[in-house]
C-alpha positions, 0 to 999 in steps of 0.5 A, spaced: 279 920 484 281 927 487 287 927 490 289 934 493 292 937 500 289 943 502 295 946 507 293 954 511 301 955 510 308 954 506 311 956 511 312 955 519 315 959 524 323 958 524 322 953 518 323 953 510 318 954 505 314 947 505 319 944 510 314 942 514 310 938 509 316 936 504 315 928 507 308 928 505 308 931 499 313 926 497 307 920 497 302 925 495 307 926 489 309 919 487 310 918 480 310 926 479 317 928 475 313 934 473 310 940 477 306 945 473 305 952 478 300 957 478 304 963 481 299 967 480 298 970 488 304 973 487 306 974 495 310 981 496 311 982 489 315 977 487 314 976 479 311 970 477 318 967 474 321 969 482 316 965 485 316 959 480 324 959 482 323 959 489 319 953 489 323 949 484 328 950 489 324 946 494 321 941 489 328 939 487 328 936 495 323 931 492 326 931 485 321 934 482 322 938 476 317 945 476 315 949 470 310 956 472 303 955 468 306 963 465 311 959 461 307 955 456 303 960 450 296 956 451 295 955 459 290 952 459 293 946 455 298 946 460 293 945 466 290 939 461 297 936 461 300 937 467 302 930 471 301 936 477 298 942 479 300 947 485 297 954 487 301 957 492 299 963 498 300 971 497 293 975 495 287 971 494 284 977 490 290 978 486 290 969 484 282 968 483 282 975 479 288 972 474 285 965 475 279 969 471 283 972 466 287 967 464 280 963 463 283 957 467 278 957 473 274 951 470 280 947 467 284 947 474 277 944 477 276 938 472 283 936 472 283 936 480 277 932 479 279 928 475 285 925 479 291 930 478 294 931 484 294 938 487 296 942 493 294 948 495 298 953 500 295 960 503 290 963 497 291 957 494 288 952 499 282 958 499 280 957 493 279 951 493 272 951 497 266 953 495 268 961 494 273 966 497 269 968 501 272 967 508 279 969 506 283 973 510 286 979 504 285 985 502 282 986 495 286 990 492 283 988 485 276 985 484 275 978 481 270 977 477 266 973 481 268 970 488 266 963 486 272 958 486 274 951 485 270 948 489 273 942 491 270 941 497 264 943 500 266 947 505 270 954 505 276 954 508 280 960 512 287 958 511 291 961 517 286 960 522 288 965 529 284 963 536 283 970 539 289 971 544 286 974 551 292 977 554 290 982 547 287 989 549 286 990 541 279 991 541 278 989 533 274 983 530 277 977 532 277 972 526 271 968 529 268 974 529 269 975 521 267 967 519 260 969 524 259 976 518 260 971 513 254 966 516 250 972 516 249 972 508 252 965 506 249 958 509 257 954 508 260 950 513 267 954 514 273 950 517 279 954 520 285 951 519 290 952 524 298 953 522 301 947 520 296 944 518 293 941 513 286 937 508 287 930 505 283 928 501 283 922 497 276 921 492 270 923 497 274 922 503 277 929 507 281 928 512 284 933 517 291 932 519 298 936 522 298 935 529 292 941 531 285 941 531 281 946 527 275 950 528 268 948 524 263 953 523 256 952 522 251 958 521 246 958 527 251 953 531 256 953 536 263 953 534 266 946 534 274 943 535 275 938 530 279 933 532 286 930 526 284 925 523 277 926 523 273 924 516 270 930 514 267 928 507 260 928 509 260 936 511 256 940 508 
């Protein structure tokens, strides 16, 4: 049975990195001693060991111990035998890019379907839909395919921001971005709002943290989705 929560960040304004979700990764990873991390993202240009410290020092909280996936010679026997799995944010280009040349794409996907606990954060929550199409990064590298894990059956738009009318920007709003993407591509696409974040639980999909998100569907009005709403049947 999937057990996953897909979070829009790591880390809200005037807070700690993953404070905010600290007591539900607490239940999520219950029995969990050892965390495998895939810092592959590399936010602002963190070395893999770097990042990897920075979330053990988190997970330490919840006495859980961290190992980063660049530590193992055969990363994909570590995906097969980690108790737990977490991609954490940085550029989305960058994560599915190493995902692809490390060859672990597929191993991530079958052991989360599986039943090994995953949390994703930022990239790592974007990657969790059907492609990374709907990310809001610059493509500084080139995967070779936009196609990703595809655990849910939906894209995601992590960081998710309502345009903001006092603005005199005169740019794309991100609304505007998700309509370009529907232009070419028929998947529902769910902006997660800071602080907020996806349960899923086998084929329930459940919205949590205390704001709405926002569903776009091709060819219909925008919609608010209000927390707690099952979401498991969206395609």
């Amino acid at each position: 049975m999937k057990k996953i929560i897909i979070a829009s960040t790591s880390t809200l304004h005037n807070g700690g990195y993953l404070d905010y979700l600290l007591p539900t990764l607490k239940l999520h990873f219950e029995g969990v001693k050892n965390l495998l991390f895939v810092p592959y993202a590399r936010p602002s240009g963190l070395t893999h060991s770097e990042y990897t410290e920075k979330v053990s020092e988190t997970f330490a909280k919840i006495n859980i111990n961290v190992k980063g996936i660049h530590e193992f010679q055969n990363a994909v026997e570590a995906i097969e035998k980690a108790e737990a799995i977490f991609i954490g944010g940085g550029n989305t280009f960058v994560l599915v890019n190493e995902l692809y040349k490390n060859n672990v794409l597929d191993s991530i996907e079958e052991a989360v379907k599986k039943g090994t606990p995953y949390l994703g954060t930022s990239a790592g929550s974007n990657i969790c839909g059907l492609t990374m199409g709907t990310t809001n990064d610059m493509p500084v590298t080139y995967p070779p395919s936009f196609r990703t894990l595809g655990l849910v059956s939906f894209n995601i738009n992590p960081h998710y921001l309502d345009p903001d009318t006092n603005s005199t920007h005169m740019g794309e709003t991100r609304e505007t971005r998700i309509k370009e993407f529907h232009f070419y591509n028929p998947q529902p696409v769910l902006g997660l709002r800071e602080g907020s974040w996806l349960e899923v639980k086998g084929n329930s999909i459940k919205l949590k943290g205390s704001l709405t998100a926002r569903l776009f569907k091709r060819n219909e009005d925008t919609i608010e989705i209000e927390t707690e709403t099952e979401l498991g049947d969206l395609k």
